[in-house]
N, C-alpha and C positions, 0 to 999 in steps of 0.2 A: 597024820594029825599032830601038831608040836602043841608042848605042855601049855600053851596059854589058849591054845583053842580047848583044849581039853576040857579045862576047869572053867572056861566062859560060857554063863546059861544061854540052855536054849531060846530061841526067838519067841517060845510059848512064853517060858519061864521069864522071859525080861516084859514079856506088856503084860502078862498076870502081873509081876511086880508093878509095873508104871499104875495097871487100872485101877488100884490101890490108892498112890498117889493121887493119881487124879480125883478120885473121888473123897477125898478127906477134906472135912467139910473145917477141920480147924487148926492153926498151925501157920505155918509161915505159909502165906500164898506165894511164894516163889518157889515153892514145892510141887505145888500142884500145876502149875504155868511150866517148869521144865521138864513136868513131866508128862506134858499133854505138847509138846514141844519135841520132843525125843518120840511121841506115836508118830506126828506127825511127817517126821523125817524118816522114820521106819517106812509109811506108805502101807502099809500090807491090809488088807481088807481085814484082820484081825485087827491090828494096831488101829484102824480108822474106827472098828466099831466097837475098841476099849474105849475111846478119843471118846466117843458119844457118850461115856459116861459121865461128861463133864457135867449134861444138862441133867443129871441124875439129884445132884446134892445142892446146895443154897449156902453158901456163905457166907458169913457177916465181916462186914457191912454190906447190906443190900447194896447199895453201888457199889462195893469193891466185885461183886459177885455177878451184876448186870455186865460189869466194863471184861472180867475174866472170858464169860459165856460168848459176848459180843465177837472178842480175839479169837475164840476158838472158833466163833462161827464164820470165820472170815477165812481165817486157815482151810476148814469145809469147805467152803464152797470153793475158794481155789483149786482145791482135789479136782472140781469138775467131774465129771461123768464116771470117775475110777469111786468116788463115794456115794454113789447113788446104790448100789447093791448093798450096804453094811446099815445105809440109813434106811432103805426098805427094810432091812430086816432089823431094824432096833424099835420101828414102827409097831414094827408086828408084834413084840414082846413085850413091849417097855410102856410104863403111866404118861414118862414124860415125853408131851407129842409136839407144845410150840416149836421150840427151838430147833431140833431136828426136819421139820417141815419147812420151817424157814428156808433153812439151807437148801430143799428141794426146789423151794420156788424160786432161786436165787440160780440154779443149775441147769431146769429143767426149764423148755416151753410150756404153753397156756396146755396144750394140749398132750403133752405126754406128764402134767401135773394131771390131768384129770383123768388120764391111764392108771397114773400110778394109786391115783386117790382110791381109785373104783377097785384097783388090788387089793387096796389094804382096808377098803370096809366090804368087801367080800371075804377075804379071811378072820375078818371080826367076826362076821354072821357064823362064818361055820365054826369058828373059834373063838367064843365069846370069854373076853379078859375078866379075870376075878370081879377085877369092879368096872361099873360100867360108862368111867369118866372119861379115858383116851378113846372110846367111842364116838360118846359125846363131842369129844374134842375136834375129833376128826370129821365128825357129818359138819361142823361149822367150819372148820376150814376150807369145805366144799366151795363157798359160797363165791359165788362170781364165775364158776365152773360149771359146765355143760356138756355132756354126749348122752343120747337116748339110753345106751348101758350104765351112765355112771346114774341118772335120771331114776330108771329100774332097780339097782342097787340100792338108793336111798330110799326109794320108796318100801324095799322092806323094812326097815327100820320104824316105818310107820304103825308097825307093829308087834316092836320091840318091849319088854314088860319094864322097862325102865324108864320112867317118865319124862327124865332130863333127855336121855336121848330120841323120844316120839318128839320133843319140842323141837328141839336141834332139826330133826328132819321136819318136822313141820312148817320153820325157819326158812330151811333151804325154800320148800316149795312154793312160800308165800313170799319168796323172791322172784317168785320164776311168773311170766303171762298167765292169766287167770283159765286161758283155755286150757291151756296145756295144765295146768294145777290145782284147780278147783277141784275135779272130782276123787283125787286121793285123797287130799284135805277132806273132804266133806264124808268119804267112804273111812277115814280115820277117826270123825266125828261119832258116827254109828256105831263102831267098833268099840269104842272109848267110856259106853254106858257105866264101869263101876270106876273111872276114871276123871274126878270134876274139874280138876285143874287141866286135864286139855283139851275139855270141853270147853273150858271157862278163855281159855288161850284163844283156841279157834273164833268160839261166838266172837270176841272182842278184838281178832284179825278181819273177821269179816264184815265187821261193822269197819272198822279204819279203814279197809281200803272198798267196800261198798262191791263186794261179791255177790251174786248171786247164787242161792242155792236149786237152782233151776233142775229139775230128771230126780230134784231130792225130797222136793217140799213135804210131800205128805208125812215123809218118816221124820225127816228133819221137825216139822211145827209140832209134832205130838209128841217128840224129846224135849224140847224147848222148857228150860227153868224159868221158875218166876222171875220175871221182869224183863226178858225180852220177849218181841215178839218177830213179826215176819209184815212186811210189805206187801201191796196186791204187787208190784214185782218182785218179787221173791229176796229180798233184801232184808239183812236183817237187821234190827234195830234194840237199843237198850231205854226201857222206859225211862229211865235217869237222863236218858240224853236227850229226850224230844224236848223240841227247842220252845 
């Protein structure tokens, strides 16, 4: 080893220092850009998922911080498939879920998005995050995705104690054909008794898009708040809206 290897930091010790950099939310931005520039040229699935800490901080000026994020998410996804392992796993830990997902969708096909989707809201379930917003985040980024296991997946969250994320999967299902969705929606409805706001979500999904509560009506009309009611075909209706 000669004396300039010696005293030159380890590869830990140089992207601890950069992730730093990068993440400094004030300061010259040509600080944090060469230093999210230099992970980049590193490559190493460390360096790539210090690199994700860009989406961590917010800089001012909002557009100086949009146009930064934008650069480094372009840098990503050129990684291609060598950054898909550091961004699964920044998923799994980290609040902020836009910007990192993006890059998957930009990397990955229709269908190994919704592999990876189904990964990472099954390790939510058994590994539920302090707060329950990158959850959230993630059952909506679902949306336009499909396989019976990612389907199953979300459907637990339909009975999730967090409100925002029972809506989010609510969401998803009230995307999806009414055969196929109706009856968790409506089996979330039941469940949802000290719950009025996703009661109040559903009753007023189900009026917009004119479901029926068919295999449910009995339970369904004797939960029923004042002011809707039910149809002789099991439809449901808000006395505010009859025409």
């Amino acid at each position: 080893m000669d004396l300039i290897s010696f005293f030159r930091p380890s590869p830990e010790k140089q992207i601890e220092r950069l992730r730093k950099k990068v993440k400094e939310p004030h300061g010259d931005p040509s600080t944090r850009i060469n230093a999210a520039h230099r992970l980049l040229e590193m490559g190493t699935e460390p360096a790539i998922f210090a690199l994700l800490d860009r989406f961590k901080i917010s800089a001012s000026p909002s557009r100086q911080d949009d146009e930064e994020k934008e650069e480094v998410l372009g840098w990503i996804v050129g990684l291609g498939d060598t950054a898909v392992p550091p961004i699964v796993r920044f998923l799994k830990r980290e609040r902020q879920v836009y910007w990192p997902f993006r890059a998957l969708q930009s990397i990955l096909p229709t269908d190994q998005i919704a592999k990876v989707g189904e990964e990472l809201l099954q390790y939510h379930w058994e590994n539920p995050p302090a707060s329950p917003d990158p959850t959230a985040q993630l059952v909506r980024l679902m949306e336009g995705l499909h396989t019976p296991s990612l389907k199953t997946t979300i459907e637990n969250y339909l009975e999730h104690e967090d409100d925002d994320v029972r809506l989010a999967a609510l969401d998803y299902f009230f995307k999806r054909p009414e055969d196929e969705a109706r009856e968790p929606v409506l089996k979330c409805y039941l469940d949802s008794e000290d719950r009025p706001r996703i009661r109040a979500h559903i009753l007023d999904r189900l009026i917009d898009l004119g479901w029926s509560v068919r295999g449910f009506r009995p339970k369904i009309e004797e939960t029923l708040p004042e002011g809707y009611f039910l149809t002789r075909d099991g439809t449901v209706k808000a006395i505010s809206r009859r025409p």
